[in-house]
C-alpha positions in Angstrom: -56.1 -86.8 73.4 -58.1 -90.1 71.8 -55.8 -92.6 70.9 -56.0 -94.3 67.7 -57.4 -97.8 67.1 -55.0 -100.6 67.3 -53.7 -101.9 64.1 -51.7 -105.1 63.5 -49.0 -106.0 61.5 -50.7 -107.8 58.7 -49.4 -111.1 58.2 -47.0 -111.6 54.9 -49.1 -113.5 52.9 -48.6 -112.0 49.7 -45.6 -111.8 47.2 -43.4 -109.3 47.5 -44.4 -107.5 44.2 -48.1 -107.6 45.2 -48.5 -105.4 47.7 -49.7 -102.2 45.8 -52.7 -101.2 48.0 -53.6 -97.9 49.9 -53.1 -100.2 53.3 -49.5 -101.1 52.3 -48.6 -97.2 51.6 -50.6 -95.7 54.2 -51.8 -98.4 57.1 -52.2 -95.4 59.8 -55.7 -94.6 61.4 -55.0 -91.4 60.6 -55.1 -92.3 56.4 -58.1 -94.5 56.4 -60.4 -92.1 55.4 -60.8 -88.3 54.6 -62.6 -87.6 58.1 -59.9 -89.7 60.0 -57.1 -87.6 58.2 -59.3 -84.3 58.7 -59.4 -85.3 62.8 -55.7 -86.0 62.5 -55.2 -82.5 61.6 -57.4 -81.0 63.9 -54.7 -82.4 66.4 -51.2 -81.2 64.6 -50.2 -78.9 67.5 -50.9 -81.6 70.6 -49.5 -84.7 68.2 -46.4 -82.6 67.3 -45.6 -81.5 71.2 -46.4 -84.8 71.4 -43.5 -86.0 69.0 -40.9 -83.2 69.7 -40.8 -84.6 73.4 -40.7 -88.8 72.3 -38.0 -91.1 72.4 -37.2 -93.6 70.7 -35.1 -97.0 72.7 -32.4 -98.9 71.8 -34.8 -102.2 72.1 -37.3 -100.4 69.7 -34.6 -99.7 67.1 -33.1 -103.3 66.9 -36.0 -105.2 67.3 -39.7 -103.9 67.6 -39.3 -101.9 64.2 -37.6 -105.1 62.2 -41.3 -106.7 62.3 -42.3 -104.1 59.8 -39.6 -105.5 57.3 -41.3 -108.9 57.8 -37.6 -110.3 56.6 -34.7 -110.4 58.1 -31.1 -109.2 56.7 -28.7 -111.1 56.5 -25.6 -111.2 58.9 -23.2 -112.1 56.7 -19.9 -109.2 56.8 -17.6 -109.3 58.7 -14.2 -106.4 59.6 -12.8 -107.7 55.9 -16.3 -106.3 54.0 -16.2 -103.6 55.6 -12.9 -102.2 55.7 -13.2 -102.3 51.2 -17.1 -101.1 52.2 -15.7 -98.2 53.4 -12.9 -97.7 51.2 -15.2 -98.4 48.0 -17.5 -95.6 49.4 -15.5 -92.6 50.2 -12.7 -93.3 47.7 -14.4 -92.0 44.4 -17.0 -90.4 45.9 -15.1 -87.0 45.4 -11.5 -87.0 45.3 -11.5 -87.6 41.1 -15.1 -84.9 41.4 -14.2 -82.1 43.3 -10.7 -81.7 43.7 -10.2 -80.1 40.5 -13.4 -77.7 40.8 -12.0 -76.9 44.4 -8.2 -76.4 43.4 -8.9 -74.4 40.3 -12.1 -72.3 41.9 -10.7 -71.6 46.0 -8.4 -73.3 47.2 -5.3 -73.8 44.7 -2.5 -75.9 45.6 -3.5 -75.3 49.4 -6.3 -78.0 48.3 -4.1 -80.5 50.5 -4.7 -78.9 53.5 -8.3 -78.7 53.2 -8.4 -82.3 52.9 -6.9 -82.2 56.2 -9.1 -80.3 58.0 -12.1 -82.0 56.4 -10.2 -85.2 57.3 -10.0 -84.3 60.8 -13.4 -83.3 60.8 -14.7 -86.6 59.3 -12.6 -88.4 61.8 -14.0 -87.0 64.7 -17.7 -87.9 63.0 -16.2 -91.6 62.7 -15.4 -91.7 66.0 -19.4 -91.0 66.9 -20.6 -93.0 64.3 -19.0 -96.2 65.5 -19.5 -96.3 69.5 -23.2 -95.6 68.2 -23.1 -98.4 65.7 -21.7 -100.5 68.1 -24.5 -100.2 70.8 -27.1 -99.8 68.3 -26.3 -102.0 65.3 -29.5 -101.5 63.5 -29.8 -100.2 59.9 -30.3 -97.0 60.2 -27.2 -95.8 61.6 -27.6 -92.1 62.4 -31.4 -92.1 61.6 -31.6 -94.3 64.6 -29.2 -92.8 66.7 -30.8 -89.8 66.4 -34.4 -91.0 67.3 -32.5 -92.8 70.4 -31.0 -89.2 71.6 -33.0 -86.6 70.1 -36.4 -87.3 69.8 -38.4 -87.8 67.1 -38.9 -84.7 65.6 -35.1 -84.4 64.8 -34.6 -87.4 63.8 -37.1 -86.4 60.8 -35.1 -83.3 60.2 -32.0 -86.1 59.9 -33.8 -88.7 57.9 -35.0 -85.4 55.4 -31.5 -84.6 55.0 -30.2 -88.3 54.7 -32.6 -88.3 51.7 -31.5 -85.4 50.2 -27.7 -86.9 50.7 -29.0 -90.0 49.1 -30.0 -88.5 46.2 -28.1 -85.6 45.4 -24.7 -87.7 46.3 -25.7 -90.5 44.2 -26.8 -88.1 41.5 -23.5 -85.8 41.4 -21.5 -89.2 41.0 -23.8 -90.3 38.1 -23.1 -86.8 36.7 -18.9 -87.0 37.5 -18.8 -91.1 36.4 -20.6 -89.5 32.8 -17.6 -86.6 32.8 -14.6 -88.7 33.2 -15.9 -91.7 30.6 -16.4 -88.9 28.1 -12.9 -87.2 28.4 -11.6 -91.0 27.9 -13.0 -90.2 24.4 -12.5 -86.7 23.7 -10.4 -84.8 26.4 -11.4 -81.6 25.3 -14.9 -82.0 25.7 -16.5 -84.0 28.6 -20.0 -82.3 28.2 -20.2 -84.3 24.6 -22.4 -87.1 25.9 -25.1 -84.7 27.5 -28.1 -83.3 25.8 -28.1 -78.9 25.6 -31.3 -77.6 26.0 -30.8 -73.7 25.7 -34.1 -72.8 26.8 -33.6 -74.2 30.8 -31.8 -72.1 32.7 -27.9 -72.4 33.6 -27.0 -75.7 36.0 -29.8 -77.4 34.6 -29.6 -77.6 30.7 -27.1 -80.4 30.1 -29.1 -83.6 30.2 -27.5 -86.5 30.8 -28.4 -90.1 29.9 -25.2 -91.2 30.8 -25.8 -90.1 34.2 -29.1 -92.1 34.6 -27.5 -95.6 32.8 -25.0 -96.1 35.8 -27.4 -95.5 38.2 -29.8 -98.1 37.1 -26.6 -101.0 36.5 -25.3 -100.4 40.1 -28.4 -100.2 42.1 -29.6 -103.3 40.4 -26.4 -105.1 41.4 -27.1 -103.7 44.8 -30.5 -105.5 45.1 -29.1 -109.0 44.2 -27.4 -109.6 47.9 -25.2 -107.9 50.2 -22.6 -110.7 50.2 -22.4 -110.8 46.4 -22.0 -107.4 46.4 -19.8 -106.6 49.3 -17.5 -109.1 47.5 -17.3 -107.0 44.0 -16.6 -104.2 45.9 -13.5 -105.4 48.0 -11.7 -107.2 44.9 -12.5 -104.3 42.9 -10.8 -101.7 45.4 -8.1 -103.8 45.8 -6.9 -102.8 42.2 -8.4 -98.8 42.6 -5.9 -99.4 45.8 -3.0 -100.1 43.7 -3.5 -97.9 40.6 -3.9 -94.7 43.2 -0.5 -96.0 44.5 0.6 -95.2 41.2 -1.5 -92.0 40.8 0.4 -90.3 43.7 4.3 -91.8 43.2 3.5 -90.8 39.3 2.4 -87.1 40.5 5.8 -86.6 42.6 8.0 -88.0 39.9 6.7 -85.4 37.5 5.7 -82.9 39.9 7.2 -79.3 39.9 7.5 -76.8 43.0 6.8 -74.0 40.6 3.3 -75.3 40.7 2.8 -75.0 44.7 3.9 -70.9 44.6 1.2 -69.1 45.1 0.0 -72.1 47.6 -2.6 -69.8 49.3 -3.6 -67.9 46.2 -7.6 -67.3 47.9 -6.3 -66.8 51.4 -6.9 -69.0 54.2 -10.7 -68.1 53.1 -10.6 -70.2 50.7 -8.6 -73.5 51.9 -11.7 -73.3 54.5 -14.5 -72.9 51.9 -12.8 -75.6 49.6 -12.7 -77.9 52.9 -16.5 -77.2 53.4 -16.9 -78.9 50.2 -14.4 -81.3 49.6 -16.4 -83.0 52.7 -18.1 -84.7 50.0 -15.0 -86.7 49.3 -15.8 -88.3 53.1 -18.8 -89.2 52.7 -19.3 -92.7 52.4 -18.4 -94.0 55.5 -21.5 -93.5 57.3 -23.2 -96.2 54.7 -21.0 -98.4 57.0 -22.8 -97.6 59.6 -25.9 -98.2 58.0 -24.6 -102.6 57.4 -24.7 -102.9 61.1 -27.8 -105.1 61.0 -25.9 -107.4 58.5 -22.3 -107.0 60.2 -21.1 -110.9 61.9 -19.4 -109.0 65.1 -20.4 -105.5 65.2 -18.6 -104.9 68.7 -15.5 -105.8 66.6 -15.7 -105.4 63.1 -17.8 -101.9 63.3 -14.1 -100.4 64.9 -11.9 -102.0 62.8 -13.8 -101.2 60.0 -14.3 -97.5 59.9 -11.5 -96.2 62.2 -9.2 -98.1 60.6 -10.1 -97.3 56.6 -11.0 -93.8 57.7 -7.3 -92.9 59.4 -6.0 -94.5 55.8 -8.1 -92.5 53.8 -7.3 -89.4 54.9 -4.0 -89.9 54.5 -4.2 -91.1 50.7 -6.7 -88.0 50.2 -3.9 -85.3 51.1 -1.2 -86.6 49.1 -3.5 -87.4 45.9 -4.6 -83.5 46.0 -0.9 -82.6 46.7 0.0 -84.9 43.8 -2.3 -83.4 41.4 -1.3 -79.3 42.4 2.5 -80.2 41.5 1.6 -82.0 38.2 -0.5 -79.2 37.2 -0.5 -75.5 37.9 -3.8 -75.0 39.7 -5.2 -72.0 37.1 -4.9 -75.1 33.8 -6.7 -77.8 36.0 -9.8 -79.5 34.3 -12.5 -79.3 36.6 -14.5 -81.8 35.1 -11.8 -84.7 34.9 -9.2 -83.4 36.7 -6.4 -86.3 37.2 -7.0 -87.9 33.8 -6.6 -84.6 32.2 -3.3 -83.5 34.1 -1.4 -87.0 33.5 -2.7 -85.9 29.5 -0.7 -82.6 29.8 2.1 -83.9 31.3 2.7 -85.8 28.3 2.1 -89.3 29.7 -1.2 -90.1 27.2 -1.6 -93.7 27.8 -1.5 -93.1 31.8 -4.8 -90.6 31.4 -6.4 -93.9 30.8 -5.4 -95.5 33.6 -6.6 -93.0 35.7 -9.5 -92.8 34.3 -10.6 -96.2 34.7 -9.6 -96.1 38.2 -11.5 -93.0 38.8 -14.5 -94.4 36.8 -14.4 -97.6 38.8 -14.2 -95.7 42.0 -17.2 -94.1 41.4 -19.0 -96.7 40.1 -17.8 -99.1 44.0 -18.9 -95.3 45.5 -22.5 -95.7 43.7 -22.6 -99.7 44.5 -21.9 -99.2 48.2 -23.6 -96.1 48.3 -26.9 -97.9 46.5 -26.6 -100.3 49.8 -26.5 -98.0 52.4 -29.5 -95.4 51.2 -31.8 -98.2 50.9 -31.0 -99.3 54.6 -31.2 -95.5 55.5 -34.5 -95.5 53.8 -35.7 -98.8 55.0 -35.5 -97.5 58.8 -36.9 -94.2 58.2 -39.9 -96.4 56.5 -40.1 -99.1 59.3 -40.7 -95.8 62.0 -43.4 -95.2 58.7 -41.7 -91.3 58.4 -42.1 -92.6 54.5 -45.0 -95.0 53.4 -43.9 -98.8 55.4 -44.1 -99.9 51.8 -40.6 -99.0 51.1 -39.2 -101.0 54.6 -39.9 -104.3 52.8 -37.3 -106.9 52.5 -37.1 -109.5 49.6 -37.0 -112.9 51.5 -34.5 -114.5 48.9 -32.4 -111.5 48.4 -32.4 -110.3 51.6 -32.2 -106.6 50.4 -34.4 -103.6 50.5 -35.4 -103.4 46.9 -38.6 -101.3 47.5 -36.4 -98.8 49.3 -33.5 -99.5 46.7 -36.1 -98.6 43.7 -36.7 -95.2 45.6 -33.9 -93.8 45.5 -32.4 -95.3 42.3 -35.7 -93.5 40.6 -35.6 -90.0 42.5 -31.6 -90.1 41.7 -32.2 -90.8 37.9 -34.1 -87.9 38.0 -32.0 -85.4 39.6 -28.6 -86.4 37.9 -30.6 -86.1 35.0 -31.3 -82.3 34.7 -28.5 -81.4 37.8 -24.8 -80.0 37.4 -22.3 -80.7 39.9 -22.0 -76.9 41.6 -25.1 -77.1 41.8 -25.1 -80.5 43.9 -21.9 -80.5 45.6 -23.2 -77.6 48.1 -26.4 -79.0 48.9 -24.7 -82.6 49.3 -21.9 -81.2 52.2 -24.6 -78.8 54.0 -26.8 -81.6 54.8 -23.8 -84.0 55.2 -22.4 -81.7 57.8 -25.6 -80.8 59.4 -26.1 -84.3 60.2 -22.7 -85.0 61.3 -22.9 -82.1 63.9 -26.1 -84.0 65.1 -24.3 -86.9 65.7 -21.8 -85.2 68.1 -24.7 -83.6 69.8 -26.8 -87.2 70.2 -23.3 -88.6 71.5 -22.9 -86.2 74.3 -26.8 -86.8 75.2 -26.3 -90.2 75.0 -23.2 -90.4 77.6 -24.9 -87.1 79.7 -28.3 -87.5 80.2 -30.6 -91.1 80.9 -34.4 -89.9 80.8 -36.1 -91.2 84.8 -32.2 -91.0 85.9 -29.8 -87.9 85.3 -31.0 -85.7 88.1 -32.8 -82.3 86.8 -30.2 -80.4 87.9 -27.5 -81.9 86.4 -29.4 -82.3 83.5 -29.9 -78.1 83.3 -26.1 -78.1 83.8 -25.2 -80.2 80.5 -28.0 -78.4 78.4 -26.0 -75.0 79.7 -22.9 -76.5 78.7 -24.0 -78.1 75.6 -25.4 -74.3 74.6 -22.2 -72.5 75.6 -20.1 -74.8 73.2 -22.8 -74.4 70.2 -23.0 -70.4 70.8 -19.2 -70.6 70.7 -19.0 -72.4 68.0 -21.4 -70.2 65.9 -19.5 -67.2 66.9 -16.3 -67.8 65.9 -17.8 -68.9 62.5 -20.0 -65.7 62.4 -16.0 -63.5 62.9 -14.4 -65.8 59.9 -17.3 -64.9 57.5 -17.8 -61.5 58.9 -14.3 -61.0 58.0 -12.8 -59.8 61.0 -9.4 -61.6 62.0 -8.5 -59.9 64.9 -7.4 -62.2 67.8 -9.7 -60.6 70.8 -13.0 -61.8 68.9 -11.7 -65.7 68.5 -10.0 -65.9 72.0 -13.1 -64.9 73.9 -15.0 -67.0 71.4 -12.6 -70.1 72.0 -12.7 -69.4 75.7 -16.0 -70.3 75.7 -16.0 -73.1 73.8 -12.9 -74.2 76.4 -15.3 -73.5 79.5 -18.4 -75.2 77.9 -16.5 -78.0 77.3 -14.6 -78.4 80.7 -17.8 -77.9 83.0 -19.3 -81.0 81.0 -16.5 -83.0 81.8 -16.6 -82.0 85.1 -20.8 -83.6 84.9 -20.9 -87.1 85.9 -21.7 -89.4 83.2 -24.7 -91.0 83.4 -23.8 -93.9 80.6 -20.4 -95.4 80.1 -20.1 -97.5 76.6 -20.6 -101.4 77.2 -17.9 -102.3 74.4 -16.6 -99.6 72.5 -16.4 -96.0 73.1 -15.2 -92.4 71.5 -11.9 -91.3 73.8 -11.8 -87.9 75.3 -15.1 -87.2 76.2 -16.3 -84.8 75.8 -13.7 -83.2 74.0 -13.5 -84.7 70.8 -17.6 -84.5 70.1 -16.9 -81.2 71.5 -14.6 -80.1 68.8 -16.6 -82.0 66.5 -19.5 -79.5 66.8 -17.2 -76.8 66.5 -15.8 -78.0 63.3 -18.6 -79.6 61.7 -20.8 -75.8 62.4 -17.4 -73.7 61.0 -17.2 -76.0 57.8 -21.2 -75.1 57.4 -20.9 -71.6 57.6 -17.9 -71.6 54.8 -20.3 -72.8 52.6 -21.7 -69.6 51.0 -25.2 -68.1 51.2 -26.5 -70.1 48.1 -25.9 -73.7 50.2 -27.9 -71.9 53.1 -30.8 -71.0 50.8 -31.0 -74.4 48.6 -30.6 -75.7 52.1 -33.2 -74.0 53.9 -35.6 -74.4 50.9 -35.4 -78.2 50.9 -35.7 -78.1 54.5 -39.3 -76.3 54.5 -40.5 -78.7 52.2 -39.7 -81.3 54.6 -41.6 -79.5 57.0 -44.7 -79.6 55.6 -44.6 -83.0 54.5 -44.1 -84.1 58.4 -46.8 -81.6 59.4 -49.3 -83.3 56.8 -47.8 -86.7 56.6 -45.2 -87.9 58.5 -46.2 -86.5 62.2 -49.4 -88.6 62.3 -47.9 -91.7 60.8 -45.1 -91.9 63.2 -48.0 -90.8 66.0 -50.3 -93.5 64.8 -47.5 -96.1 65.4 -46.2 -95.3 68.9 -49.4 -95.9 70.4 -50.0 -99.0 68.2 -46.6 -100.1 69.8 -48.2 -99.3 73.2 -51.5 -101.2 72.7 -49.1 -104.3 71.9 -47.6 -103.5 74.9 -50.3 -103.9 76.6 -51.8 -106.8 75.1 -48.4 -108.5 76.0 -48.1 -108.0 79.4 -51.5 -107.7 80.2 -51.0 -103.9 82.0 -52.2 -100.2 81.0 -49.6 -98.0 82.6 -50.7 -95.3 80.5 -47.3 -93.2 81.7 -44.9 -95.5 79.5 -44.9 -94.4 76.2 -42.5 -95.9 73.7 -41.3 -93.3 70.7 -41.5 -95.4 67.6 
């Protein structure tokens, strides 16, 4: 196949606002004109074989793909930053949304113990997410690590899905943030500051301009720095900290054991499907990931930073939604503003307001550190040009993303707008889980298999292995929503998984961490799989479908688009190879 012409990096010569040309959206060969991008698609079927089998490198990642930013981030966090970080992303970000939906809907008082098991899950997701971000502390986090271990083509499938996270997470917490500052003013109404328009259909007709105001404020605190706004966060969670103290001590002082019986009124069914959603509540923590490129002592502070708040977190998470089931029976919870609400009926009024400033300012720290992390998501995903390199831009004052910051602030606006919270929460944990299951998967490749190194029959080994414990995994999810609960079906099924598992360990490992590493390969990403792929099929065939839709119009927006960009670039990467060392070895091509 012809390659395309060599084009360079044009020079930063311009202002930052000036840069509005079809070069600075689409710089490709491929895009120039309309015969190039007719030739390019002549050659979809050779350029995408071409892609599914590229690689990206760890050098690539961290420093070739920075140039297209043409400014630097700035290092400037350190363990402190991001221990809050973490703590003012995932605490807000569902447990005052979706507990009360999930209590009152599936799960009842048994709520408690989906927190766990998503808890568990996320932990074993933290675990992969840090030795990653440790060896690869670029910006972004499993974007990159996917791209690293999985190819190209994947890692588009991730980046799709990190968008859709991006949006539709910061979009439900617009929506909840609107919910709870309403029932401040009237308790019995929290829809009150949304628009009704009749004629749209159900999930869809409650406009909110509430929504889209809180969206705007934090984003545009996001753009002014990272250190400014890293330290807003950490003396705002501080207090959160302290008032959800009170929330839980408050909720066992006034609690009542009458409240827990039934505690599995939906069956074990539905503690799993609640857990598949309250995974929301989690997410967060991989926006962490995402400030290695700004992060002092990633080898150190990256640990610290998620393990640590993550183990905490979990913790807090179980006993708020045990606190809340004993204050409250779990058929009179408020699914809208559930804590606020429940301290109301227990006759403590002024403490309603408490926790609803708590909750409101946890979401709003969820939306400001959240606002930081999509736009380094997004800057990545623009910098392999997989989006238009337009939006990998950094300011050189601020040191932020704005173009990529502006992105998702607009697309967000738009979908908290017009979108209800069922309708986002399912969408939001399929493509969260989706992802985190990739993770485990790029993990294992990463320790298992070198490319030029792992020998091709232990390679054929892992891929059987690696099969046996994703079949296994599917099957015993298949038997839960299948209904059948008889022990023969799951023992065979966990068998396998057992087997798959122990004949990788027995594989020698072809990488060994230099600093920092998950323990118990390859048991915990093992698991991880398992659990990540039985929380996805507990999700109910409308998340498959909204799922699947989103994902086929990815599709075609990398078959038209994105697969001849990216294309485009790893062979301009090569040519500057080449003009650098002076040598055409046509055999080593880099993945960018």
């Amino acid at each position: 196949m012809e390659e395309p012409p060599y084009l360079p990096i044009p020079p930063a010569s311009r202002s930052y606002f000036n840069r509005f040309t079809k070069q600075d959206f689409f710089p490709s060969q491929s895009f120039q004109t309309l015969s190039s991008y007719k030739l390019a698609l002549s050659q979809t079927l050779p350029r995408l074989r071409n892609r599914l089998a590229a690689r990206s490198t760890d050098s690539t990642e961290l420093t070739t793909l920075k140039a297209h930013s043409e400014n630097p981030m700035h290092r400037c966090l350190t363990w402190w930053d991001l221990i809050w970080l973490a703590f003012g992303s995932v605490v807000g970000s569902g447990i005052f949304v979706i507990t009360g939906q999930e209590a009152h809907d599936h799960a009842g008082p048994a709520v408690s113990l989906s927190y766990a098991v998503s808890g568990l899950s996320a932990l074993l997701s933290v675990f992969c997410y840090a030795e990653f971000a440790v060896e690869i502390p670029a910006a972004g986090g499993s974007f990159s690590y996917l791209r690293v271990e999985l190819g190209d083509f994947l890692a588009f499938v991730a980046a799709g899905n990190i968008l859709l996270e991006a949006v539709v997470g910061a979009a439900g917490l617009g929506r909840s943030w609107s919910s709870y500052f309403a029932s401040i003013i009237k308790p019995d109404n929290t829809d009150f500051l949304r628009i009704r328009i009749n004629k749209f259909a159900p999930g869809f007709n409650l406009l909110d301009p509430t929504a889209v105001g809180i969206l705007v404020i934090t984003n545009t605190i996001a753009m002014t720095g990272t250190k400014r706004t890293s330290c807003l966060n950490w003396i705002s969670s501080i207090i959160s900290a302290s008032v959800i103290v009170f929330i839980i001590v408050m909720g066992f002082v006034h609690s009542k054991s009458s409240n827990l019986t039934p505690f599995f009124p939906y069956g074990a069914e539905g503690v799993f499907e609640a857990a598949a959603v309250v995974y929301w509540s989690y997410t967060g923590f991989d926006m962490v990931a995402t400030m290695a490129e700004e992060t002092k002592n990633p080898s150190r502070d990256i640990p610290i930073g998620l393990v640590g708040s993550m183990s905490v977190i979990t913790v807090v998470y179980f006993l708020m939604a045990l606190a809340l089931t004993m204050m409250v029976k779990y058929t009179e919870i408020d699914v809208n503003a559930a804590y606020s609400v429940a301290f109301d009926r227990i006759g403590m009024n002024w403490a309603k307001y408490v926790v609803s400033i708590c909750a409101l300012k946890g979401m709003t720290t969820s939306l400001l550190v959240g606002s930081m992390g999509q736009a380094r998501y997004t800057t990545q995903i623009a910098r392999a040009h997989m989006i238009p390199p337009w939006f990998a831009l950094v300011h050189p004052k601020t040191g932020t993303p704005i173009n990529a910051t502006l992105l998702v602030t607009l697309i967000s606006c738009v979908v908290a707008f017009f979108s209800s919270l069922d309708v986002l929460s399912s969408v939001l944990s399929f493509s969260t889980l989706f992802i985190f299951m990739l993770m485990a998967v790029a993990l294992l490749v990463r320790r298992y298999y070198v490319k030029d190194v792992t020998p091709k029959n232990e390679l054929g080994k892992f891929i059987a292995c690696l099969f046996v414990i994703i079949g296994s995994s599917i099957g015993v999810t298949a038997l839960w929503n299948s209904n059948s609960r008889g022990w023969i079906g799951y023992t065979v099924a966990g068998l396998f998984w057992f087997v798959g598992t122990l004949g990788m360990m027995l594989l020698p490992k072809q990488r060994v961490p230099k600093v920092w590493g998950v323990p118990l390969v390859p048991w915990l990403p093992s698991l991880s799989i398992g659990m990540n792929l039985f929380l996805i099929g507990s999700l109910g065939r409308v998340a498959f479908f909204r799922f699947f839709i989103c994902s086929a119009v990815m599709l075609l927006y990398y078959l038209f688009v994105g697969l001849h960009a990216t294309y485009d670039l790893a062979y301009q990467d090569r040519q500057e190879s080449k003009l650098g060392d002076g040598k055409g070895n046509d055999n080593q091509v880099t993945a960018s």
